[in-house]
C-alpha positions in Angstrom: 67.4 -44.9 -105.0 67.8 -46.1 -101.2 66.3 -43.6 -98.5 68.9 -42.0 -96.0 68.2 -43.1 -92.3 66.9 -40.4 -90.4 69.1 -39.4 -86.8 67.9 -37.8 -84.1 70.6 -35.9 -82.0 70.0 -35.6 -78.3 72.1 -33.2 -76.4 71.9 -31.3 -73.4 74.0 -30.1 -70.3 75.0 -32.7 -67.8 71.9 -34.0 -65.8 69.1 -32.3 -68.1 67.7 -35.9 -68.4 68.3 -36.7 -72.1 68.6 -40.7 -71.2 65.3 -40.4 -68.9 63.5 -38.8 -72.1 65.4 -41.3 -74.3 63.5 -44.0 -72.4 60.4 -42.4 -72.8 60.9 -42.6 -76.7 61.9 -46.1 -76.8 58.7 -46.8 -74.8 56.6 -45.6 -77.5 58.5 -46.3 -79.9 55.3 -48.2 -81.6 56.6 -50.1 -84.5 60.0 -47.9 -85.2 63.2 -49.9 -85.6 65.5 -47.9 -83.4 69.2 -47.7 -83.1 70.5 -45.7 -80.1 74.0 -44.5 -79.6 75.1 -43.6 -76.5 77.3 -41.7 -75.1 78.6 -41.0 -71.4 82.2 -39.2 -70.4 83.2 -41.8 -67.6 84.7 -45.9 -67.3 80.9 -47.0 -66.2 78.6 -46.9 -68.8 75.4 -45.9 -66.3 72.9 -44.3 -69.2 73.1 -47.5 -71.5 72.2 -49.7 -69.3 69.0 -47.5 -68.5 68.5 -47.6 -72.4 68.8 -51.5 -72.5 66.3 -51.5 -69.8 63.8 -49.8 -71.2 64.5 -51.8 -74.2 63.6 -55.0 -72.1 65.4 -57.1 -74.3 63.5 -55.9 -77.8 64.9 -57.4 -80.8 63.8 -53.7 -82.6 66.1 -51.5 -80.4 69.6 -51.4 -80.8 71.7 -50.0 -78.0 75.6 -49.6 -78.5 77.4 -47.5 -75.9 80.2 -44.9 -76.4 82.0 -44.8 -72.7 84.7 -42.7 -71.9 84.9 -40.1 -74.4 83.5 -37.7 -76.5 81.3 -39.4 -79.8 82.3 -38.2 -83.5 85.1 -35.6 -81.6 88.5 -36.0 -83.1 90.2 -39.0 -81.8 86.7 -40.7 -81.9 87.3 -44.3 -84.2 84.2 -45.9 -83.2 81.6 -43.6 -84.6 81.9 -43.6 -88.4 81.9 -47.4 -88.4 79.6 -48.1 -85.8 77.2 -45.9 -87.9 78.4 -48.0 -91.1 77.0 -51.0 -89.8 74.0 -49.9 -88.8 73.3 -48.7 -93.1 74.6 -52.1 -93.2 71.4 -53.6 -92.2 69.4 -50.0 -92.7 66.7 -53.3 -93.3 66.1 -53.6 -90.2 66.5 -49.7 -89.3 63.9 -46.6 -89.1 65.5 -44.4 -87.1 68.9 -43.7 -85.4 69.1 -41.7 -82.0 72.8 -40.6 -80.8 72.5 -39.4 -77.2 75.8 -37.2 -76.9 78.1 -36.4 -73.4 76.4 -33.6 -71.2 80.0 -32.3 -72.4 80.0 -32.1 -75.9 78.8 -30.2 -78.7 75.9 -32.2 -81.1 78.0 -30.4 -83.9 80.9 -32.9 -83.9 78.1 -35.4 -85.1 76.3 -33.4 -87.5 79.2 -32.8 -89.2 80.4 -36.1 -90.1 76.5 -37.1 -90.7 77.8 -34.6 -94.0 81.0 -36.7 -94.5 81.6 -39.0 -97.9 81.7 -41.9 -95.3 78.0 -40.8 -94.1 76.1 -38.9 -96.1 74.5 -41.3 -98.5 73.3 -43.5 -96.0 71.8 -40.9 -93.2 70.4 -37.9 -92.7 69.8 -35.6 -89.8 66.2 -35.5 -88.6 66.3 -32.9 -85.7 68.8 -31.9 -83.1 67.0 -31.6 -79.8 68.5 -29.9 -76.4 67.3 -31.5 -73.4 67.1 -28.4 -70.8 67.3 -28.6 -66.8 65.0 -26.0 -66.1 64.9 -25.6 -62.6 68.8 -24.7 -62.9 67.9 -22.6 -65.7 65.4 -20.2 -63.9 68.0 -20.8 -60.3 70.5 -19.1 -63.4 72.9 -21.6 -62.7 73.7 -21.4 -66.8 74.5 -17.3 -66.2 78.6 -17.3 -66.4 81.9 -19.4 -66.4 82.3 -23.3 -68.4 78.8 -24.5 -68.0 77.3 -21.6 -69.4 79.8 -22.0 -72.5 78.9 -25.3 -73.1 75.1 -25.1 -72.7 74.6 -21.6 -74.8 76.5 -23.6 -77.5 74.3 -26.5 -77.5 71.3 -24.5 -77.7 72.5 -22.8 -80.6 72.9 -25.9 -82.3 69.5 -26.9 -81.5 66.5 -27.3 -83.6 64.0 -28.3 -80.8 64.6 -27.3 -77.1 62.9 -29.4 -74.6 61.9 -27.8 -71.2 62.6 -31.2 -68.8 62.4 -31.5 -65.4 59.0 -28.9 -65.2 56.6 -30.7 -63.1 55.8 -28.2 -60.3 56.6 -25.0 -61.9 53.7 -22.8 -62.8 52.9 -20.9 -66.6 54.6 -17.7 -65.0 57.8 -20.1 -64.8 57.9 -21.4 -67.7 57.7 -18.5 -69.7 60.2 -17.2 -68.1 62.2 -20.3 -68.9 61.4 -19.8 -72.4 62.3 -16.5 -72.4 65.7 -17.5 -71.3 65.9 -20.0 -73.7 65.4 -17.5 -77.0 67.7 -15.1 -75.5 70.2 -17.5 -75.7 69.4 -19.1 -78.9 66.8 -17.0 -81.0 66.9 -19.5 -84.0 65.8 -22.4 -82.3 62.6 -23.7 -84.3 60.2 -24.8 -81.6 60.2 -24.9 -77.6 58.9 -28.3 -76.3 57.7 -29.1 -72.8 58.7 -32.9 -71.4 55.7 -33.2 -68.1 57.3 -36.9 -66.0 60.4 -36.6 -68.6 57.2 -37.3 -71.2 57.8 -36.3 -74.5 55.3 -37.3 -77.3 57.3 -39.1 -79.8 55.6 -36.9 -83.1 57.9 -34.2 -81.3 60.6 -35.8 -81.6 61.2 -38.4 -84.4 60.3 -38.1 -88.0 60.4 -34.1 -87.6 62.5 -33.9 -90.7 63.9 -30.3 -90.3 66.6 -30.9 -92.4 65.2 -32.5 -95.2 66.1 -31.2 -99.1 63.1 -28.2 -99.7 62.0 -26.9 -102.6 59.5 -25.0 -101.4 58.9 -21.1 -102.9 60.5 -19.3 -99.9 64.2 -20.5 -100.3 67.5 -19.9 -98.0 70.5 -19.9 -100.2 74.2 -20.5 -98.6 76.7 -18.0 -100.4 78.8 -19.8 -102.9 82.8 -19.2 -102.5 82.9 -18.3 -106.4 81.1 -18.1 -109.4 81.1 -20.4 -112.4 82.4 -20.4 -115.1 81.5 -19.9 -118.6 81.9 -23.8 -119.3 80.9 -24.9 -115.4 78.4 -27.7 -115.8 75.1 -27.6 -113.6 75.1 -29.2 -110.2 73.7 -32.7 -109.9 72.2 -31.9 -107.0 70.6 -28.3 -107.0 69.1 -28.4 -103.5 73.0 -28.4 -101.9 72.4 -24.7 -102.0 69.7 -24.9 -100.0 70.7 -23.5 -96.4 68.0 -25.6 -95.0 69.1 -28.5 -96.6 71.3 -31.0 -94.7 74.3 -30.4 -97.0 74.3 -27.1 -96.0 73.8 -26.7 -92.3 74.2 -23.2 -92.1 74.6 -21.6 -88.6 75.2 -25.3 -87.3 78.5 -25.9 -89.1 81.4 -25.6 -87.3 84.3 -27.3 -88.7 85.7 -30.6 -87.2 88.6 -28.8 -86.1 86.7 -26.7 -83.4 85.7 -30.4 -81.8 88.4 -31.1 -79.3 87.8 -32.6 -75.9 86.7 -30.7 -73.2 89.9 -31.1 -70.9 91.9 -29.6 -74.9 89.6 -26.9 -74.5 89.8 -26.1 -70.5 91.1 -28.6 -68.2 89.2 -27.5 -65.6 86.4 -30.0 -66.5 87.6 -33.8 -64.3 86.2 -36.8 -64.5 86.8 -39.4 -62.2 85.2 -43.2 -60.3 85.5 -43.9 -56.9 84.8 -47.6 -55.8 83.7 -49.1 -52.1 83.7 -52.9 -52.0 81.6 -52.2 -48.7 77.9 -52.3 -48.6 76.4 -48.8 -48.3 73.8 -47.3 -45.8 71.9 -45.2 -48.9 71.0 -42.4 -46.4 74.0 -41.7 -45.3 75.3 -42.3 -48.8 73.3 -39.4 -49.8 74.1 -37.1 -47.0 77.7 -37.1 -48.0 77.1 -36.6 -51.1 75.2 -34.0 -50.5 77.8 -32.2 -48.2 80.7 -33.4 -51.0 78.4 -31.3 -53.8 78.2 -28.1 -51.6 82.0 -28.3 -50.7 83.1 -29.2 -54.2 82.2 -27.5 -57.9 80.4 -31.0 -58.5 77.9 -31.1 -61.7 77.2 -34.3 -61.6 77.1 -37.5 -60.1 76.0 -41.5 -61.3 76.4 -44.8 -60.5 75.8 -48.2 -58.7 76.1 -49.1 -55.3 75.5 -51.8 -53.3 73.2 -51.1 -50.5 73.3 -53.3 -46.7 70.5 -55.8 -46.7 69.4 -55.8 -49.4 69.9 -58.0 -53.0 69.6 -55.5 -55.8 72.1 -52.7 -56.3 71.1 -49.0 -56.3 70.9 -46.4 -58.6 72.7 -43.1 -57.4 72.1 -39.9 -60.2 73.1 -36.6 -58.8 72.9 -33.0 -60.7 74.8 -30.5 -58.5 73.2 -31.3 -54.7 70.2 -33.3 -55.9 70.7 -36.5 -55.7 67.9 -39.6 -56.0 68.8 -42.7 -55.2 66.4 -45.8 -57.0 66.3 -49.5 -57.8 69.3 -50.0 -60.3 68.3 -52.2 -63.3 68.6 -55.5 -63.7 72.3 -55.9 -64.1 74.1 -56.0 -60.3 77.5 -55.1 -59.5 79.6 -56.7 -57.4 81.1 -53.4 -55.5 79.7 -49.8 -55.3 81.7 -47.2 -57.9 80.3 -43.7 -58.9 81.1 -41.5 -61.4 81.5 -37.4 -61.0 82.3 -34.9 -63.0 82.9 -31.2 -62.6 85.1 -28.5 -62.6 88.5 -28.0 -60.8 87.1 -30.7 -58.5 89.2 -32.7 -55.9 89.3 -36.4 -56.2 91.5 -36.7 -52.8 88.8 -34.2 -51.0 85.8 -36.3 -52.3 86.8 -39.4 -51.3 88.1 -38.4 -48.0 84.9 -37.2 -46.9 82.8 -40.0 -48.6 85.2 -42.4 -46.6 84.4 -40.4 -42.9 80.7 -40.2 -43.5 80.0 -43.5 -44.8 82.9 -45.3 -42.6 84.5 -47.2 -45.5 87.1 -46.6 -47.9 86.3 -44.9 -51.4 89.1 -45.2 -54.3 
């Protein structure tokens, strides 16, 4: 009997650093086959080129990218037979990691992990929730969209991974932790990710979700009872609420999944281009000033800096923004992505366009 493929899910809020940690991973991977999926709300696919370039071209990691929309939502054609293909040469597979939008629920995933199409090939290894936690402890998770959207990928967590921590002191972090349980009391284990580090034993090969049989047993209600002549299940441990047939709390229906502008169409995405070379300080004053006048979230991209060769990389969460040596691949003209809600596109690009003194469409 073949072995499922375990699948690690990585979510997280926009700009909690899940592709930053997912680099880390690759980077130790050791001698795991990995296949990443990844998946970024926006026309340029930023995070899976940092993924390929961690990679650095090894044959043993697999990077496919899922741009411009939500992965396993809905309308979502690609997933089920990109995962296919990878049982199709589970030979040359360990492990499969699926790093999902900053604005989408890891539950659209795990569900059709469970699906005919999926379920005899894979099976879920741990969810993990990748967790900005100087925004947590500033309580910028406290009320409105993002704080809907984060509190329901924490409860779909297994593992919640304090990122972003270097600096803070014990007396911080346990406060951050405290926040975290008070959102999402059932999550199994609190992790903490010093430089983005995460050691990979904490994160692959976990098998939370594996078929137990151990004495102390969680049984998932039944909607009727047998019958006199009802034959035994093939498969007993389907009952098992911790078994990965039977997700439990995590199991929300396929029909809950819509995209994010269904649910509230508030949440914009948009990408401004500049065929113009860029002054990067200036860049990043204005957009700095654009993240203060706007309800910006988050920011990422490419530009092309003035004298010099390489292109730059621009991530922004909210008003921080770092901007670093792009990987290998150039671009031939500067274009960012941002997302956020009830933003302005006309607004941005107006004041991007006077503080930089070129034209942003």
């Amino acid at each position: 009997m073949k072995q499922p493929i375990p699948v690690t899910i990585v979510t997280g809020f926009l700009g909690a650093g899940k592709t930053t940690l997912l680099r880390s991973l690759v980077e130790k991977r050791q001698a795991r086959r990995l296949a990443l999926l990844i998946n970024e709300f926006g026309e340029i696919a930023v995070d899976g080129a940092l993924a390929r370039d961690a990679a650095a071209s090894d044959p043993h990691v697999q990077v496919e990218d899922f741009a411009h929309g939500l992965i396993a939502y809905g309308d979502d054609e690609r997933f089920v037979p990109a995962m296919q293909a990878i049982a199709a040469r589970r030979a040359q597979v360990d492990h499969v990691l699926i790093e999902t939008s900053g604005l989408a629920l890891p539950t659209a995933a795990m569900e059709l992990l469970q699906s005919a199409a999926l379920a005899d090939d894979f099976i879920l290894d741990a969810t993990l929730a990748v967790v900005d936690t100087p925004l947590l402890l500033e309580r910028a998770f406290d009320d409105g969209a993002p704080a809907t959207m984060f509190e329901q990928q924490l409860a779909a967590a297994d593992v919640v991974v304090l990122n972003k921590i270097d600096g803070l002191d014990e007396e911080a972090l346990l406060r951050a932790e405290g926040a975290v349980r008070a959102r999402a009391p059932n999550v199994r284990f609190l992790e903490l990710a010093y430089d983005a580090q995460l050691d990979i034993r904490l994160a692959l090969g976990l098998r939370l979700h594996q078929p137990t049989r151990t004495e102390h047993t969680h049984f998932t209600p039944v909607a009727t009872m047998p019958g006199p002549g009802a034959a035994p299940l093939a498969a007993q441990y389907r009952l098992n609420g911790h078994a990965h047939s039977g997700l439990g709390a995590h199991s929300h229906g396929l029909a809950t999944h819509k995209h994010f502008h269904e649910q509230d169409p508030g949440w914009l995405s948009f990408v401004l281009k500049c065929d113009a070379a860029q002054d990067p300080d200036k860049l990043q004053a204005a957009l700095v000033e654009a993240a203060r006048a706007e309800p910006l979230l988050r920011c990422k991209g490419y530009v092309q800096a003035a004298g010099a060769e390489e292109p730059v990389l621009v991530q922004g969460v909210r008003t921080r923004f770092a901007l670093t040596p792009a990987p290998s691949a150039t671009r031939a003209r500067s274009q960012l992505v941002f997302i956020g809600y009830h933003l302005s596109r006309a607004r941005i690009a107006a004041l991007l366009a006077a503080r930089t003194g070129c034209a942003w469409r």
